[in-house]
C-alpha positions in Angstrom: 16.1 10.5 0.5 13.6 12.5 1.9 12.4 14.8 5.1 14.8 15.2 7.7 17.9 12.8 5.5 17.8 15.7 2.9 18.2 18.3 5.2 21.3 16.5 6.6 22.2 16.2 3.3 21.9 19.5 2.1 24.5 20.2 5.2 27.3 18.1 3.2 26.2 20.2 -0.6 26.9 24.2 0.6 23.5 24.3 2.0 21.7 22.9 -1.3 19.2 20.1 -1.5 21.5 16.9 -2.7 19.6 14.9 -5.9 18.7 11.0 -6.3 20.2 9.2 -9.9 18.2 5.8 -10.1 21.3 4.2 -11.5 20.8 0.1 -11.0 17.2 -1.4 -11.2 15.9 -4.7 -10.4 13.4 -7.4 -9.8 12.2 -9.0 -7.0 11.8 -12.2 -7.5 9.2 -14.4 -5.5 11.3 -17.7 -5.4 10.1 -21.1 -4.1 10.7 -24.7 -3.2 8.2 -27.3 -4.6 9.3 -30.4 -5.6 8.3 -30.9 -9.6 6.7 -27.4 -9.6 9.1 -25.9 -12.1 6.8 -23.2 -13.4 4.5 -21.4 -10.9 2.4 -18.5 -11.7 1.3 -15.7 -8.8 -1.1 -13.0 -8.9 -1.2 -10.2 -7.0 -4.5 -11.2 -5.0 -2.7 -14.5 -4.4 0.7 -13.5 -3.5 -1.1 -10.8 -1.2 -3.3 -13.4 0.8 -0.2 -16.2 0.9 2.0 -13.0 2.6 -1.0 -12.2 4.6 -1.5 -15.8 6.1 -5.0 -15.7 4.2 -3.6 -18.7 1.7 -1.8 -21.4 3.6 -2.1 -24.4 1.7 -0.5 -25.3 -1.7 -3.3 -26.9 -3.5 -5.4 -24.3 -2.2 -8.2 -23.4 -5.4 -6.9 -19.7 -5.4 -3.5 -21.0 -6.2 -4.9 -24.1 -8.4 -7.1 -21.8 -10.3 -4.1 -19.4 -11.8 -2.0 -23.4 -11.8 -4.4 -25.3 -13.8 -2.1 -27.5 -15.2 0.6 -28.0 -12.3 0.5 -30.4 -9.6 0.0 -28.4 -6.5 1.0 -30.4 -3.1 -1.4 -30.9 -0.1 1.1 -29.2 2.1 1.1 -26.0 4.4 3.1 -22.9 2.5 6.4 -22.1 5.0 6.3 -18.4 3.9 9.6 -16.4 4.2 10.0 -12.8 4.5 13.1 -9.8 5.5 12.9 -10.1 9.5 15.2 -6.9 8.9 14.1 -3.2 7.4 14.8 -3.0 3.3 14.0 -2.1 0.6 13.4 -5.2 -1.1 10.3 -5.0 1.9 9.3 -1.8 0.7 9.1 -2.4 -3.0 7.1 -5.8 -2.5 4.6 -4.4 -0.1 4.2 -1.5 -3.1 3.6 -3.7 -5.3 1.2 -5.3 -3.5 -0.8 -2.7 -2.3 -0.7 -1.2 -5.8 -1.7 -4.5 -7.3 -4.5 -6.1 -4.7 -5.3 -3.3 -1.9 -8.4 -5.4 -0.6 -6.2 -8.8 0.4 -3.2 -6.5 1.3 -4.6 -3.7 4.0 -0.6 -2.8 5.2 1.0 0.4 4.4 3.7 0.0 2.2 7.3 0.0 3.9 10.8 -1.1 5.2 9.7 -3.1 8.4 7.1 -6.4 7.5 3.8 -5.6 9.3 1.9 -8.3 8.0 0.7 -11.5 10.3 2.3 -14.7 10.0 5.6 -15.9 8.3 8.7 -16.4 9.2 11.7 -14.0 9.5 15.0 -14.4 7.9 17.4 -11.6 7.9 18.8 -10.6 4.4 18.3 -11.4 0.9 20.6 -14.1 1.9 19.2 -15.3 4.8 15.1 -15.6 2.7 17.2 -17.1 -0.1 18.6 -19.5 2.2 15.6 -20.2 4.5 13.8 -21.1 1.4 16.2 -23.4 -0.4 16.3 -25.4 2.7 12.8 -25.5 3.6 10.5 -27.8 1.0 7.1 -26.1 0.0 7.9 -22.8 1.1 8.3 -19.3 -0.1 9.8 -15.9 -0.3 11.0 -12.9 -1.7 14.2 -11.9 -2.7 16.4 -10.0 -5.3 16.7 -11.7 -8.7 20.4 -12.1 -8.0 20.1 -14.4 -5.4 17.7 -16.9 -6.8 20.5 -17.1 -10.0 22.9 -17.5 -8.0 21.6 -19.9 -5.5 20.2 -22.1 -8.0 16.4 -21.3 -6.7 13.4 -21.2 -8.5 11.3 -18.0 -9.5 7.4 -17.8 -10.0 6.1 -15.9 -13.1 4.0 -13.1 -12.1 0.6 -12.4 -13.9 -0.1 -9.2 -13.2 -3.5 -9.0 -15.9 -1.3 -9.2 -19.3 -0.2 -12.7 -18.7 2.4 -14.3 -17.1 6.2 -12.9 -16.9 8.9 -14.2 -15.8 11.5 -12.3 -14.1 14.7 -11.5 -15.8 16.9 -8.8 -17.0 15.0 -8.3 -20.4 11.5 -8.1 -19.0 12.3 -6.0 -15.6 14.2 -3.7 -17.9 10.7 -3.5 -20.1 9.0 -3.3 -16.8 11.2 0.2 -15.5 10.5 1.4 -18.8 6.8 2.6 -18.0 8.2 4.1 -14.6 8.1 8.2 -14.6 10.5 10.8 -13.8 8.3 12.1 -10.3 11.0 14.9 -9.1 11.2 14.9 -5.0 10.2 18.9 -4.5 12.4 19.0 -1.6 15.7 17.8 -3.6 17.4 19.5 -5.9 16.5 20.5 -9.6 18.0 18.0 -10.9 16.7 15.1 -9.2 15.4 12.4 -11.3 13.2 10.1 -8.5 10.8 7.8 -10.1 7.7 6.4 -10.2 7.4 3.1 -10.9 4.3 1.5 -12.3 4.1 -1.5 -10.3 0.6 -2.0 -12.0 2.0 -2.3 -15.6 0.0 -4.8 -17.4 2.4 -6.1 -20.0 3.4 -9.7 -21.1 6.6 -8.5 -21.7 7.1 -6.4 -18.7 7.9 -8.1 -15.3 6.1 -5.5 -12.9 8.0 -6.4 -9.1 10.7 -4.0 -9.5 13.1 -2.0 -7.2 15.8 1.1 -8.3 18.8 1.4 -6.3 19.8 5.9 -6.4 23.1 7.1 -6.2 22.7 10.3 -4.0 24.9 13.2 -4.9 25.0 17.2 -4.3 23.8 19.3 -7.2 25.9 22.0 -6.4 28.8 22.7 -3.9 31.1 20.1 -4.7 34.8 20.1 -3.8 36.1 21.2 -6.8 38.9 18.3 -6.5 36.8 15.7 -6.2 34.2 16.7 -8.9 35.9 15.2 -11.9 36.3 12.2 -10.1 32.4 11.9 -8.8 31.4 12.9 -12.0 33.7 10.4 -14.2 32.7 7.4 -12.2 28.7 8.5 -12.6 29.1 8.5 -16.4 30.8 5.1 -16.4 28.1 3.5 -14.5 25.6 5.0 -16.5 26.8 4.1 -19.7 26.0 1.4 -21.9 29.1 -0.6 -21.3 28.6 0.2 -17.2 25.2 -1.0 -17.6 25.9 -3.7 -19.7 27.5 -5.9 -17.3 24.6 -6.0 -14.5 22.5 -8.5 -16.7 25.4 -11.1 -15.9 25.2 -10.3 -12.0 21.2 -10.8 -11.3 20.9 -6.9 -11.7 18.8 -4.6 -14.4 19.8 -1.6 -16.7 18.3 1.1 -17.5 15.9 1.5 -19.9 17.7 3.9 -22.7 15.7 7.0 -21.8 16.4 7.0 -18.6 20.1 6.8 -19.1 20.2 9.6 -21.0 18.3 11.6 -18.3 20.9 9.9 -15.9 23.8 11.2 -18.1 22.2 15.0 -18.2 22.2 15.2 -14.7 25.6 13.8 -14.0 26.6 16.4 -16.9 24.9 19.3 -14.5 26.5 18.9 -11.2 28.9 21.8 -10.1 
């Protein structure tokens, strides 16, 4: 949250700034359909330039060059992207403009500002555009290429190409920092994440779904209960089932941050 959402906020927490608790991370996975093309790798300059309409070809040399042993099609890339405000959007256009500022000129954010495409609405609806569209491309939440039965490109970010799964986004959040918001409250644990982590264990496309709470000024009958379900979800057996579902735990640092600041609300 920030600007004029925390000051609403604050209106619900006895007139004090409400915190954000990363509590659920994730990856965004860059899925594709190519027929016998089972293991693509993307940079950032090329993701940027097939997202900006700069790359629309398959066996383009950009693409071939960073594919030197896969059998790229002569085809035009159908490129898929949120016609709706998310932030899935926002995350990939971070990472992006982190990664490869000069092919990708956009500000980072919810709405897609970038030319070309086409617009499906949802995770769902890219997910779904893509798995019935041959030689095309998207982005989406790791949980909807598993479960959809879609194919994900490895990302190579400068340390080598990483695939994107529970193990290496978790690696990946790992090297993001604690960056307080100065307008929250004290305890607020926003982070930063290092979308330009250069790790060939670490996948680097990553969001972090907050739980947004008051500090101070809760009810005092519905405390224990905010505060109970808080520490299950940040626990190890809380986090441990989000692996099965497409989703990313914490790295073990961060959940003990996590668990201090569910400890400290009043």
């Amino acid at each position: 949250m920030e600007g004029d959402e925390l000051q609403q906020a604050a209106a619900r927490c006895d007139a004090t700034p409400p915190i954000n608790i990363p509590m659920v991370g994730g990856a965004i996975a860059l899925t594709y359909n190519l027929e016998g093309v089972d293991n693509l790798v993307l940079t950032p300059d090329v993701t940027a330039k097939i997202f900006n309409n700069e790359i629309t070809n398959w066996n383009d040399p950009a693409l071939a060059e960073v594919n030197p042993e896969v059998s790229l099609p002569d085809a035009p890339i159908a490129q898929f992207h949120r016609s709706d405000g998310s932030g899935t959007t926002n995350n990939f256009t971070q990472w992006m403009a982190a990664t490869a500022p000069d092919a990708w000129p956009y500000e980072p954010g919810s709405d897609w500002t970038a030319k070309g495409g086409q617009g499906s609405k949802g995770s769902d609806g890219v997910a779904a555009s893509v798995k019935s569209t041959p030689n095309s491309i998207g982005y989406v939440e790791l949980s909807f290429v598993e479960t959809q039965g879609l194919k994900a490109a490895s990302v190579d970010n400068g340390g080598g190409p990483v695939a994107p799964n529970a193990d290496t986004a978790t690696a990946g959040l790992a090297s993001a920092k604690v960056t307080p918001n100065p307008d929250a409250g004290e305890g607020d644990l926003t982070m930063e994440i290092d979308y330009a982590v250069q790790d060939s264990a670490a996948y680097p496309v990553l969001l972090l779904t907050y739980e947004i709470v008051c500090q101070s000024g809760n009810a005092a009958d519905t405390l224990p209960l905010t505060q109970s379900f808080l520490t299950y979800t940040a626990s190890t057996e809380g986090q441990s089932m989000l692996s099965g579902i497409g989703y990313v735990p914490l790295p073990g640092e961060l959940e003990t941050q996590v668990a201090d600041a569910v400890n400290s609300l009043s």
